[in-house]
C-alpha positions in Angstrom: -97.9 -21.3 168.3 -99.2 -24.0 170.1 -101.7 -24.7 167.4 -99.2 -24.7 164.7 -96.9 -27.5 166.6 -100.1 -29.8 167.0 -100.8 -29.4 163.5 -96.7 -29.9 162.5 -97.3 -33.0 165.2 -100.4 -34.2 163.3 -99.0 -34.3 160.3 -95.9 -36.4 160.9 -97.8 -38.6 162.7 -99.9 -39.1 159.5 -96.8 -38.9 157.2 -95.4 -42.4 159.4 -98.5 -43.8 159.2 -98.5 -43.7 155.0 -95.0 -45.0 155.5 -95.7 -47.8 157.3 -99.3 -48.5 154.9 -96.9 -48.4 152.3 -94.2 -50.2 153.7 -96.5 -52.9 154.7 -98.2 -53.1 150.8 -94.8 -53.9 149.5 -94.2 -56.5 152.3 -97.8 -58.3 150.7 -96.9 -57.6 147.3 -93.3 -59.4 148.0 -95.4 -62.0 150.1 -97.7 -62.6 146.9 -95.0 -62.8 144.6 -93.1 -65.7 146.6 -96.2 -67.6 146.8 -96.8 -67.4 143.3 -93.6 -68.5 142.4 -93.7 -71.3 144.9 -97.2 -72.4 143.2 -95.2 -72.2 139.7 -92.5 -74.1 140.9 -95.5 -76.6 142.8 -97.2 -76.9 139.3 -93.8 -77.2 137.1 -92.9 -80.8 139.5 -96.4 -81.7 139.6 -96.2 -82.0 135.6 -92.5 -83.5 136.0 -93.8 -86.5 137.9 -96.9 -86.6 136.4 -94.9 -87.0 132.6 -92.4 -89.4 134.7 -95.4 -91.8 135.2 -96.9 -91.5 131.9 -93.4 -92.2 130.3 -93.5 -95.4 133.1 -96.1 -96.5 132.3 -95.6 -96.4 128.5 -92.2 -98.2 129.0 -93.9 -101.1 131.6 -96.2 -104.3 129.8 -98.9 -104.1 130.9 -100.5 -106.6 132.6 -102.7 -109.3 130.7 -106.2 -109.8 131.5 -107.3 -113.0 133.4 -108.3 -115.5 130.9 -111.6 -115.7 129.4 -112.0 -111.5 130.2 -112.5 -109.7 126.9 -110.6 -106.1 127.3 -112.6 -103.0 125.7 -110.3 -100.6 124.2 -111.0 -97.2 125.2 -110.7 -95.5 122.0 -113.1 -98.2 120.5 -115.9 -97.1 118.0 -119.2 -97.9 119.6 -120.7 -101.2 117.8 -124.0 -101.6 116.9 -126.6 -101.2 119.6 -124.2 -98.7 121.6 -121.9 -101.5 123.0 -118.1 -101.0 122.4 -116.6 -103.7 120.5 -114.0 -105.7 122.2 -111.2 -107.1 120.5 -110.4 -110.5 120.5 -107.1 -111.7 122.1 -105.3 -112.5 118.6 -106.2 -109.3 117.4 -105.1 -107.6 120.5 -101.6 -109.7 120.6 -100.7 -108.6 117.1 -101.3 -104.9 118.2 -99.8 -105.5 121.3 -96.4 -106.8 119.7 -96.4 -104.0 116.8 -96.5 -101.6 120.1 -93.2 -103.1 121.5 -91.8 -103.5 118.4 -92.2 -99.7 117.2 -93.9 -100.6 113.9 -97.4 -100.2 115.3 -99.5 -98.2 111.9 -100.4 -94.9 112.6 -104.6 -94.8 111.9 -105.7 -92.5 109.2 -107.3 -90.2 111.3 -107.3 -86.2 110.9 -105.4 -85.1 113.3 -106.2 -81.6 113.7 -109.8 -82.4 114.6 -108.7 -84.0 117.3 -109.0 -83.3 121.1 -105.8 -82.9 123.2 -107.1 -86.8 125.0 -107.1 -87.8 121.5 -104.0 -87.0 120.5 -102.5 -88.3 123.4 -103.9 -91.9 123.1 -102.9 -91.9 119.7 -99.5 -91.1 120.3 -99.4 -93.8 123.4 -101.0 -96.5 120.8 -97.9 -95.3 118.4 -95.3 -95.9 121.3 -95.1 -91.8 120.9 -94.1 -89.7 123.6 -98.1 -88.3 124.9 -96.9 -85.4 127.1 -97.0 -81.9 125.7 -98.8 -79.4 124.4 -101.4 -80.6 121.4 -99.1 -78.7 118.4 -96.3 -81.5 119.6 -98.5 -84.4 120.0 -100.2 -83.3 116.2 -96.2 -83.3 114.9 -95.5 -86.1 116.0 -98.0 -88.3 114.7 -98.2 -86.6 111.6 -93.9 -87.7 111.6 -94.6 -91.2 112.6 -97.4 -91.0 109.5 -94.8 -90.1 107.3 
């Protein structure tokens, strides 16, 4: 008799112990749920701000060189002999005042061979919104080419 209440006694004490392995494995899966949300919610305003500053910054002048510095645009072909080209400060006013103006010409450039950096410069040249996902960016240029 005594043998069968140590085993009865045995075995509830391993029956609480499953409950509490159990009970603690939903208390980490809860845990790693909240955190992933948290890192969701994290990422979600990091891309909020981040599309803030870009639309900031596309809004903003920018500020002009000091004189007698030639600025190198960064989507520039490379020139002969592997130098970038740099345009000179008419050419770079006239572009300049299409931006602001909203008439700036959309280049005739393929835009599905284009990277997601691509795109996005190209729609910044255009005075386009650059945020978004490359299927957005590629629609709107192809609009503001039509």
């Amino acid at each position: 008799v005594a043998e069968v209440k140590a085993v009865a006694e045995e075995n509830q004490a391993v029956a609480e112990v499953k409950a509490v392995a159990e009970e603690n494995q939903a208390v980490a899966e809860v845990k790693a749920v909240e955190q992933t949300e948290e890192a969701v919610e994290a990422k979600e305003e990091v891309a909020a701000a981040q599309e803030k500053v870009e639309e900031k910054a596309a809004v903003e002048p920018q500020e002009e060189a000091p004189a007698g510095s030639a600025e190198v645009p960064v989507d520039a072909e490379p020139a002969a002999g592997g130098q970038k080209r740099a345009l000179d400060e008419e050419e770079e006013d006239a572009q300049a005042n299409k931006r602001l103006k909203g008439d700036a010409e959309p280049a005739a450039v393929d835009v599905d061979a284009m990277s997601h950096r691509q795109l996005q410069k190209e729609c910044k040249r255009l005075g386009l919104k650059a945020s978004g996902k490359s299927e957005d960016l590629r629609s709107r240029l192809l609009e503001a080419a039509a």
